[in-house]
N, C-alpha and C positions, 0 to 999 in steps of 0.2 A: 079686735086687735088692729092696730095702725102701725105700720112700720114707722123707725124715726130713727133717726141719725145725731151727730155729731161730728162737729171737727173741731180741732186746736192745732198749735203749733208750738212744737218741743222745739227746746235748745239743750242740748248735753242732760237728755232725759228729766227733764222738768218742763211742767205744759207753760209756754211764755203769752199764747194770746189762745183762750178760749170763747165758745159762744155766752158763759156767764158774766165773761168780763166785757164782752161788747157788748150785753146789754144793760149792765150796770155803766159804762161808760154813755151810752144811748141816754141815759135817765141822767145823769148827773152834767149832760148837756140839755136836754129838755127841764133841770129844775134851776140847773145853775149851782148844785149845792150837790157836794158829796153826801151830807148828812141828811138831806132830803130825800137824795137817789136810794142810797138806803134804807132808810125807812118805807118808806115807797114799795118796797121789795120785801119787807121782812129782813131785812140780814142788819147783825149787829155793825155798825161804823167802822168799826177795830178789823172786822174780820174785811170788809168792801176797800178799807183801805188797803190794807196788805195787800189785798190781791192786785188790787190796781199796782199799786209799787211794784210788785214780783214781775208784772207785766213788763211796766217800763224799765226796771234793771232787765231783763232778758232783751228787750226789744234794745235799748240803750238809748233809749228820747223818754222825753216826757211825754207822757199822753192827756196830762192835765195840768192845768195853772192856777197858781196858790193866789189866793187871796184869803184877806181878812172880812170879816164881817162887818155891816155898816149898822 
């Protein structure tokens, strides 16, 4: 057995920045692509996105920028 931890950070009891979101954030600046960082990880698009957005509505910044595909 190994001890292990976790932190996050609530706003009005809702987690606004967790360890999964910083490293989904971590991968989708290392691939350049939300949909890559996702895959990447197993997690469906839909569900990597939301969490990323829940983040930056609680946080109230963006923590990524949109672009289009080339």
């Amino acid at each position: 057995m190994r001890p292990r931890s976790n932190c996050w950070r609530d706003k009005d009891e809702k987690v606004v920045v967790s360890a999964w979101c910083v490293v989904r954030l971590e991968a989708v600046k290392q691939t350049g692509s939300m949909h890559a960082a996702a895959a990447q990880h197993g997690v469906p698009l839909r569900v990597a996105w939301r969490k990323i957005q829940d983040m930056a509505d609680g946080l109230g910044v963006f923590v990524t920028q949109r672009s289009t595909g080339l």
